[in-house]
C-alpha positions as CSV (number, residue, x, y, z in Angstrom):
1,X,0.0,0.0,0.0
2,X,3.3,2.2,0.4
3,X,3.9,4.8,-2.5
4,X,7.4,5.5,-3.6
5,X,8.4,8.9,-2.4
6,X,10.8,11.1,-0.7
7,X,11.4,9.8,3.1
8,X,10.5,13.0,4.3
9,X,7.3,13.5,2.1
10,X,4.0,12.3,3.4
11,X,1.4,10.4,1.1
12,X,-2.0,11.1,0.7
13,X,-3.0,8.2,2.5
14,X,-0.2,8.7,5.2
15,X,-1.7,11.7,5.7
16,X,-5.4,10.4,6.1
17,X,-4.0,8.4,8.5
18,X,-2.2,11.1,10.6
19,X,-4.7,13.0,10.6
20,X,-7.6,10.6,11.9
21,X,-5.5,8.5,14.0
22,X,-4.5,12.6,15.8
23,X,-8.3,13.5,16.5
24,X,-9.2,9.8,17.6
25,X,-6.3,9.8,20.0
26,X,-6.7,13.5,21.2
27,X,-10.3,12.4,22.3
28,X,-9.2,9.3,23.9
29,X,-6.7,11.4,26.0
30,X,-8.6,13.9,26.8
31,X,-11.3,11.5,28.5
32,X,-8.3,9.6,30.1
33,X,-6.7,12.6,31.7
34,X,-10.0,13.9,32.6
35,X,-11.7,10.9,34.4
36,X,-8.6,10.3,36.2
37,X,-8.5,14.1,38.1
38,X,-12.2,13.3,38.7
39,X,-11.7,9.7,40.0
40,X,-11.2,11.0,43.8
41,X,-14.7,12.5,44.0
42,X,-16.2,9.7,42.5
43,X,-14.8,7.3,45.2
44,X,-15.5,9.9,47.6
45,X,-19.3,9.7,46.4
46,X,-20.0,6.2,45.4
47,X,-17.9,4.2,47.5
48,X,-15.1,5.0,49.8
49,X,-11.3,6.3,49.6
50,X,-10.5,2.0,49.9
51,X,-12.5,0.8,46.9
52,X,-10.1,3.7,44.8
53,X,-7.7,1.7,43.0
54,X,-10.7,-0.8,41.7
55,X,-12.9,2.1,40.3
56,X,-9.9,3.4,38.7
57,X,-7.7,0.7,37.9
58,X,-11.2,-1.5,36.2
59,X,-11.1,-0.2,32.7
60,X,-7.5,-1.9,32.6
61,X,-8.4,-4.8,33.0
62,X,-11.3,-4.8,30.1
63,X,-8.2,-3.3,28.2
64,X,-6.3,-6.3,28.8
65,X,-8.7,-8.7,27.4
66,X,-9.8,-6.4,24.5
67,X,-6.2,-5.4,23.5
68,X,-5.6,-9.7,23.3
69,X,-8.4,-9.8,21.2
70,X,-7.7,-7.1,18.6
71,X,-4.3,-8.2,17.6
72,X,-5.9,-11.6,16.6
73,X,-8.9,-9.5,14.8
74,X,-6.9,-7.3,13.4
75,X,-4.3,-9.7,11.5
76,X,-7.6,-11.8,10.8
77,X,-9.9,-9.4,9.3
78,X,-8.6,-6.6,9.2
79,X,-8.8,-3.5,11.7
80,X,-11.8,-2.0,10.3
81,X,-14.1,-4.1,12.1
82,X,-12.3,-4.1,15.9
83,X,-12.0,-0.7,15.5
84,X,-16.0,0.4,15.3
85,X,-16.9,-2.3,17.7
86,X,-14.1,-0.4,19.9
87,X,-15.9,2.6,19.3
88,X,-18.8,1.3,20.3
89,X,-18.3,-0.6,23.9
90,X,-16.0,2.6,24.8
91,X,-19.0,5.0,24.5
92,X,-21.5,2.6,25.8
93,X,-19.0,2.0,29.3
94,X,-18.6,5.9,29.3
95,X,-22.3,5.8,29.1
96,X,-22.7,4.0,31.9
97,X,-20.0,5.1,34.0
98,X,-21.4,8.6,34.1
99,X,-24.9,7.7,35.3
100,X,-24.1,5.1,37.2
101,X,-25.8,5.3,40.6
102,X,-23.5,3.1,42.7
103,X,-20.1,1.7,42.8
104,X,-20.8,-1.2,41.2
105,X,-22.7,-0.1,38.2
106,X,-19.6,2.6,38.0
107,X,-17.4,-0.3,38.3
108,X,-18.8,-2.6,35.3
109,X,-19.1,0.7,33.0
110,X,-15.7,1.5,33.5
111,X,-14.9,-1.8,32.4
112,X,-17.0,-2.2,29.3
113,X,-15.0,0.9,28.7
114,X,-11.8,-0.6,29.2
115,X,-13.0,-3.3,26.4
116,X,-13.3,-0.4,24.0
117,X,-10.4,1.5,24.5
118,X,-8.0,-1.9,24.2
119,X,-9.7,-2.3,20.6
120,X,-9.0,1.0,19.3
121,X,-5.3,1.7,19.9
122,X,-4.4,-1.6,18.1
123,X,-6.4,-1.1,14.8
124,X,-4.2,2.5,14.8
125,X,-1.1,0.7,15.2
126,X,-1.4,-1.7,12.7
127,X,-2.2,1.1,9.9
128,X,0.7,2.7,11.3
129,X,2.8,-0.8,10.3
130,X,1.1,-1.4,7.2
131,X,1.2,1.9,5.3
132,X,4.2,4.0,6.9
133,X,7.4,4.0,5.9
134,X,10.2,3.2,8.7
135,X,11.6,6.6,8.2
136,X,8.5,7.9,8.6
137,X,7.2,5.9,12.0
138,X,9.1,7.4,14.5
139,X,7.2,11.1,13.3
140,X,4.1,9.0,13.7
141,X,4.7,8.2,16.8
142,X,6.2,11.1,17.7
143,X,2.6,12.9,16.8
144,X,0.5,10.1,18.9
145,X,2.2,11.9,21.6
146,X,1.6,15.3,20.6
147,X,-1.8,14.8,20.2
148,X,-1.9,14.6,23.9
149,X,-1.0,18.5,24.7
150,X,-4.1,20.0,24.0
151,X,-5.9,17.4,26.4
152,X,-2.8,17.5,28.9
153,X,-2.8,21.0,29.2
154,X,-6.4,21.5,29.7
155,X,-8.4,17.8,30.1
156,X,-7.5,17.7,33.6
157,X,-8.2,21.3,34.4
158,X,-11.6,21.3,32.5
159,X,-12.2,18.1,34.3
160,X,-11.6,19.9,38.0
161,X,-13.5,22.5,37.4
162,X,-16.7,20.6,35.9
163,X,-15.9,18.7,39.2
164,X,-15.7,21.1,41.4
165,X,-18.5,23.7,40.5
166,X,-21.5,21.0,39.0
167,X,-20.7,17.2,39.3
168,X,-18.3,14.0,37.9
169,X,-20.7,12.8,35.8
170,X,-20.5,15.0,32.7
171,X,-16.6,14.3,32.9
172,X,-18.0,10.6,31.3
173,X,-20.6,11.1,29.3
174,X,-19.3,14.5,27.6
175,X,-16.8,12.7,26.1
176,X,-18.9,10.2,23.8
177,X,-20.0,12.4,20.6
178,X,-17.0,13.6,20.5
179,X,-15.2,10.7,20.5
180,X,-17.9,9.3,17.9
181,X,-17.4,11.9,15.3
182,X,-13.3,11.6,15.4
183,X,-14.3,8.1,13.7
184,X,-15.4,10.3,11.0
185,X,-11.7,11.2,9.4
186,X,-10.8,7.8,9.6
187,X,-13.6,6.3,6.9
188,X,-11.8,7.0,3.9
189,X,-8.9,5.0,4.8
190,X,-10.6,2.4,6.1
191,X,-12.1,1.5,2.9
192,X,-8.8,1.5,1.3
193,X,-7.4,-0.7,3.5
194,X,-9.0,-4.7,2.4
195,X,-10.8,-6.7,4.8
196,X,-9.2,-10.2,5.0
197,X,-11.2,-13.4,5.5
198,X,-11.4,-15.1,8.7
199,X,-11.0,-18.5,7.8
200,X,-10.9,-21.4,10.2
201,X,-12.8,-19.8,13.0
202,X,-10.5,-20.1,16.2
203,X,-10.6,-18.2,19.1
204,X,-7.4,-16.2,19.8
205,X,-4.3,-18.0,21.5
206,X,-3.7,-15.7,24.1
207,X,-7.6,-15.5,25.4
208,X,-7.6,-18.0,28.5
209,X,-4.2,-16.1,29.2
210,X,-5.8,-12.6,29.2
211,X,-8.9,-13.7,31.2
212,X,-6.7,-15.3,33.7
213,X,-4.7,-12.1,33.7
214,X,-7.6,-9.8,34.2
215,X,-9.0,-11.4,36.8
216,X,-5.7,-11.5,38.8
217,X,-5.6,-8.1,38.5
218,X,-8.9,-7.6,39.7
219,X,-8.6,-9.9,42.3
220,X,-5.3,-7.8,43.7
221,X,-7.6,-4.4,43.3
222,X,-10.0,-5.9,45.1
223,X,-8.1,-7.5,48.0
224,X,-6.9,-3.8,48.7
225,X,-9.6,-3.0,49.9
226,X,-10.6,-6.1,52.3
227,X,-9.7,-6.8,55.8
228,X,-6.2,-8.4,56.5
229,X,-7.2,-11.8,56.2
230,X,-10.0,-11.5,53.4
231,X,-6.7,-9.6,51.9
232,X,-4.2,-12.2,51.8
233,X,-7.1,-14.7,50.7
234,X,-7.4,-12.4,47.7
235,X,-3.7,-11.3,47.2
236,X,-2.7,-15.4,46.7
237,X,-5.3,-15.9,44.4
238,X,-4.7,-12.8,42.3
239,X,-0.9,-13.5,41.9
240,X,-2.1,-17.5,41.0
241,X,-3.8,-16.1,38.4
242,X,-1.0,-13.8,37.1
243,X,1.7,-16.5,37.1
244,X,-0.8,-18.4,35.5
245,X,-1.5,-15.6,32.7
246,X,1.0,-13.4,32.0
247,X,3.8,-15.6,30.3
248,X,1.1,-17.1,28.0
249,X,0.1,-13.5,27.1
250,X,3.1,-11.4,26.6
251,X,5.8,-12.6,24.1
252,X,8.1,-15.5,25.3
253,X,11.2,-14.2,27.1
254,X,9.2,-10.9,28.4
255,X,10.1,-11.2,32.2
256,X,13.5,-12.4,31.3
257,X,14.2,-9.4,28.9
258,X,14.9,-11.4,26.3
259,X,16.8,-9.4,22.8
260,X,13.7,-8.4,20.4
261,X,10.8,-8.0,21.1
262,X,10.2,-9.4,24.6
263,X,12.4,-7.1,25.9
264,X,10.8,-3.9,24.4
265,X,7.7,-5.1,25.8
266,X,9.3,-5.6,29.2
267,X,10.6,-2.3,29.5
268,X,7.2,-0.7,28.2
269,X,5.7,-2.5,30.7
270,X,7.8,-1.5,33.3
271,X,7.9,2.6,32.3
272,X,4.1,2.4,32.3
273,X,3.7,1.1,35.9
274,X,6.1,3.5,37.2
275,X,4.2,6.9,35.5
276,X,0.7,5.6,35.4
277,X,0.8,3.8,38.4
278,X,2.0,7.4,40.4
279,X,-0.2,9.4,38.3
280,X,-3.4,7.5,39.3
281,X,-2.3,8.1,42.9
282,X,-1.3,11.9,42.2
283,X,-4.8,13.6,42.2
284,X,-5.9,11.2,45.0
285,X,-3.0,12.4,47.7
286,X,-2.6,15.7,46.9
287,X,-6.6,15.9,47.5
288,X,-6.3,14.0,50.6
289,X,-3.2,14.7,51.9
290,X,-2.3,18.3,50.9
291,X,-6.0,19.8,50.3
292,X,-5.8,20.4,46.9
293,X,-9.2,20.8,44.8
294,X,-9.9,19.4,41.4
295,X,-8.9,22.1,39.9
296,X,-5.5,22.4,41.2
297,X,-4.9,18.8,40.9
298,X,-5.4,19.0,37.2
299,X,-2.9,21.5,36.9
300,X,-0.3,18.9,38.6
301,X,-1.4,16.4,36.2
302,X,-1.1,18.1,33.2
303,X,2.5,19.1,34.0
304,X,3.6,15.1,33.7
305,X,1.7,15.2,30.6
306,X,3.2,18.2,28.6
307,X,7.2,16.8,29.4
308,X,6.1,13.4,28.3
309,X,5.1,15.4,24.9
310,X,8.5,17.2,25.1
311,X,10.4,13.8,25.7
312,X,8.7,12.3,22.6
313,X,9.4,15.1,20.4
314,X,12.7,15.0,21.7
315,X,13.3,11.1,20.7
316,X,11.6,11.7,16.9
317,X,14.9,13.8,16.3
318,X,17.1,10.8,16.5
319,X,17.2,9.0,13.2
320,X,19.8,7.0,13.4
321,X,18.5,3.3,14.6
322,X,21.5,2.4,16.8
323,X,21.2,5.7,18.9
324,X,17.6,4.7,18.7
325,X,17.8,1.4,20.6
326,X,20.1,3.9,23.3
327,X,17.1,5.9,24.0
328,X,14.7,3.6,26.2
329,X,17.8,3.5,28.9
330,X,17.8,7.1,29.1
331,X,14.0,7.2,29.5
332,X,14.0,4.7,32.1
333,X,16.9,6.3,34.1
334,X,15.1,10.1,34.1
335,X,11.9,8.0,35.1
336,X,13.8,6.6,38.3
337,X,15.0,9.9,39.5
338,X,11.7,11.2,39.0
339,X,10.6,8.5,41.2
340,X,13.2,9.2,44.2
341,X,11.3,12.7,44.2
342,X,7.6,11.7,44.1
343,X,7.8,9.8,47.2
344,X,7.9,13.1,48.8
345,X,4.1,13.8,47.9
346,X,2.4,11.8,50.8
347,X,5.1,13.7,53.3
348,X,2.9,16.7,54.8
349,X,5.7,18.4,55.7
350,X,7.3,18.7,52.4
351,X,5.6,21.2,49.6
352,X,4.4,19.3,46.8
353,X,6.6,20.9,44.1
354,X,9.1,18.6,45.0
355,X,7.1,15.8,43.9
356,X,5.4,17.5,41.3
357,X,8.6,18.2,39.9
358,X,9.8,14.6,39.7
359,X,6.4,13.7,38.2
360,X,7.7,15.7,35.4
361,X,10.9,14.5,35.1
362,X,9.2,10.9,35.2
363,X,7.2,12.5,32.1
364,X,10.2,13.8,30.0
365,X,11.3,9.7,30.6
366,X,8.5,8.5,29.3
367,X,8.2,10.6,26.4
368,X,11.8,9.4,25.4
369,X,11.2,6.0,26.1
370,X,7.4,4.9,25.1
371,X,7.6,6.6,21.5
372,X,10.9,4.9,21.1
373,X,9.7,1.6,22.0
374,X,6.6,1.7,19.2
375,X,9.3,2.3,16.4
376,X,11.9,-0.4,17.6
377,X,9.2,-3.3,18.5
378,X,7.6,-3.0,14.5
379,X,11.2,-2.6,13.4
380,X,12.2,-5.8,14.8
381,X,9.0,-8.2,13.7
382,X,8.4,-8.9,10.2
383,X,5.0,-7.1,8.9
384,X,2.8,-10.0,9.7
385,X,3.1,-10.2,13.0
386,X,2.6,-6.1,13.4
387,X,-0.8,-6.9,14.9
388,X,0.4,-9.2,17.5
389,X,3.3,-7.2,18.1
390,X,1.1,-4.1,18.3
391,X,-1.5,-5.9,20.9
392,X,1.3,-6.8,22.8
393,X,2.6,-3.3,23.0
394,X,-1.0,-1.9,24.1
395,X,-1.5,-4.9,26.7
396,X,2.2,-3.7,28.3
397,X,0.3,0.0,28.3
398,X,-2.3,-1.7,30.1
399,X,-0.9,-4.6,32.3
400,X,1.6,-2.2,33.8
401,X,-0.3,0.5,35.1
402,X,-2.8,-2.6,36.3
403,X,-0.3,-3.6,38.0
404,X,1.0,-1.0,39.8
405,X,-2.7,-0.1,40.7
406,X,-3.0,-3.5,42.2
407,X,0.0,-4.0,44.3
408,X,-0.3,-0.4,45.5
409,X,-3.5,-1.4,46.7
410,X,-2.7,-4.2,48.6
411,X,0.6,-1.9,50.0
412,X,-1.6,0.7,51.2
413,X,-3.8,-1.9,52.8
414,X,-0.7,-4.0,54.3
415,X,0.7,-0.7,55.4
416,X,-1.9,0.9,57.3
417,X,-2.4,-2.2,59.6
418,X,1.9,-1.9,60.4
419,X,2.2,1.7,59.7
420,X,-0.5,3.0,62.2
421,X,-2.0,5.9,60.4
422,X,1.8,7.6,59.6
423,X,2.1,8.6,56.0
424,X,-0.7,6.1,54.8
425,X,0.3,6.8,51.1
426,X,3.8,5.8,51.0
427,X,3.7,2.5,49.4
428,X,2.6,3.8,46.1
429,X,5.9,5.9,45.5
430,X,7.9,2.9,46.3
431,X,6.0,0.4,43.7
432,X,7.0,3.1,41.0
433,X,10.5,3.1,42.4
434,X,10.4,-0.9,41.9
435,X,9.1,-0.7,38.2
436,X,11.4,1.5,37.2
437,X,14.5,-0.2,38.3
438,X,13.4,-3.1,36.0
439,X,12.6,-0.6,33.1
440,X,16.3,-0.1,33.6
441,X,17.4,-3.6,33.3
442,X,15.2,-4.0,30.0
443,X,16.9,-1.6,28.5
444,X,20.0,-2.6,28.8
445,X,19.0,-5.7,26.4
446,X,17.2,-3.4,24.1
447,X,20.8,-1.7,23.1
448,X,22.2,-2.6,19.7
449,X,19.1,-4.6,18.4
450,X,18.6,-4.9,14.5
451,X,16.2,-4.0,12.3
452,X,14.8,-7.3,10.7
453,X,11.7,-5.9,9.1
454,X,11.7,-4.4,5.3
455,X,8.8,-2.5,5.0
């Protein structure tokens, strides 16, 4: 489907692409950024501070499932199919998350919304693999990022204020014809792009795997919020069901950082746990902790979200693919000091610029390293496999942050039985602290790889 051109022209159906693939992703952050600032009053109002990391952490674990899913679909039938049904179950959980009238409804909208969102991203990166150039992918991905400024500067904000003067709800449902009509760009290249034929009707490989995973994770989100024995009950059959899972879902040689693939994936994992996992936790302690409002929280939120934009522009000016494979260290590194600062927010005593400054400095690390890690993982696989290699790139986006929501759960519960009441939100900093460190080790396997794809 590639035209011959100059490397640093675009074609018309590159462009099609860039364009759609901007305003799909721009709505999809903004609701992101948004419903995470608002998630502290909705626990507040529907359920209690303990149930937090569930209601947030929920819509992962429908990603995880979904995103399994769509790379199968995808290389299948094509990605025009997974990605209106994606569409669809996102605005029908936001739907339902916004007039939910108890936790629980809350809780299974978020997830049907979580099933969306994991079949959307994958359909985008597969177009991405099939009809861009290699010089041209690392601008691609460079402008996936971008197209989280707007939203980053003022989702959260917007959210806070909606928040704070009327109510959470709109922050859901506001978000769904918007999203619906960013479809609308991307019709003209879907139709270009063939549908395939299914063939012998098999269920994907991975989908026992991704169940088994999902409901480990939800099983550690839930056991957060239990009593200490009901806990540990839930804690041992939650990680039973990820060691169970996760190796049959994430390429071979993931967890031991294997050259290729498995060790891009490993460190995307990792970077993901350590930023998402922190930023989840961000508008929740300031709130609770330093007595900031939704508004001012947003502001704090979109700070890690603008340097994760600047790190990402900054990686898109490497062209050479052996500094390339360099980058994801440097990301990783930036992302660990970032981390030694953020465990400063739950300290009263100690303003929460400092931490709000590492939480930037995590950004600029992520930035480097997550738009890096796009270009190098369909660099290294052949062009068949870019859907699974894609799904498995939007499951780490997913599984991460899942996990770091889950075992900071469980921390904060373990800790405020041994702790007695002092600095109750300490854990969290220190799980981001742990997933960094290994984003560190991945990347030192990552260095040097070769490009074995010609596109």
């Amino acid at each position: 489907m590639k035209q011959a051109r100059s490397q640093n022209t675009s074609t018309p159906i590159e462009k099609l692409l860039l364009i759609g693939s901007v305003v799909l992703i721009t709505c999809l952050a903004f609701e992101a950024l948004a419903t995470t600032n608002a998630m502290p009053t909705v626990v507040a109002d529907l359920g209690g501070d303990r149930w937090y990391s569930l209601a947030a952490g929920m819509v992962l674990a429908g990603q995880i499932l979904s995103t399994t899913i769509a790379g199968w679909w995808a290389d299948k039938m094509g990605v025009r199919r997974p990605l209106i049904f994606g569409m669809t179950m996102f605005s029908l959980g936001a739907l339902a998350a916004g007039v939910a009238p108890n936790l629980a409804v809350f809780i299974v909208g978020r997830a049907i919304q979580g099933l969306g969102s994991g079949m959307i991203m994958v359909p985008l990166y597969v177009m991405v693999g099939d009809v861009v150039s290699n010089e041209r992918r690392p601008f691609f991905f460079a402008v996936f990022s971008f197209a989280w400024v707007l939203p980053s500067m003022i989702g959260p904000s917007i959210a806070g204020y909606i928040v704070q003067h009327w109510s959470w709800r709109p922050v859901f449902w506001l978000i769904i014809p918007v999203a619906l009509a960013a479809l609308l760009p991307l019709i003209p290249i879907l139709r270009r792009m063939p549908a395939k034929e299914l063939g012998e009707a098999t269920p994907p490989p991975a989908f026992v795997a991704a169940l088994l995973t999902s409901a480990g994770i939800v099983a550690l989100q839930i056991a957060g919020g239990l009593s200490e024995v009901s806990m540990w009950i839930g804690v041992i059959i939650g990680a039973g069901l990820l060691i169970i899972g996760m190796p049959r879902l994430l390429p071979k040689g993931t967890f031991k950082a294997a050259t290729g693939v498995p060790s891009i994936v490993g460190m995307r994992m990792a970077i993901m746990a350590a930023l998402i996992g922190a930023e989840f936790f961000l508008p929740f302690v300031l709130n609770r902790v330093h007595g900031w409002t939704p508004a001012s929280t947003g502001w704090a939120i979109a700070i890690g979200s603008v340097a994760w934009t600047i790190g990402s522009w900054a990686q898109a000016r490497v062209a050479l693919w052996e500094n390339r494979t360099k980058i994801p260290g440097v990301g990783s590194s930036l992302i660990l000091l970032g981390a030694l600062l953020v465990v400063t927010m739950p300290m009263q005593a100690v303003s929460p610029a400092v931490s709000i400054t590492g939480f930037a400095i995590m950004g600029l690390g992520q930035g480097l390293a997550h738009s890096t890690s796009s270009d190098l993982a369909l660099g290294v696989a052949a062009k068949s496999r870019h859907g699974d290699v894609s799904a498995s790139l939007q499951l780490a986006d997913a599984l991460g942050p899942a996990l770091a929501m889950g075992l900071s759960s469980v921390a904060l519960s373990g800790w405020a039985h041994l702790s007695g009441g002092v600095s109750p939100y300490l854990p969290t900093s220190f799980v981001s602290i742990s997933f960094a460190i290994l984003a560190i080790f991945a990347s030192t396997r990552i260095i040097g790889v070769k490009r074995v794809a010609s596109i």
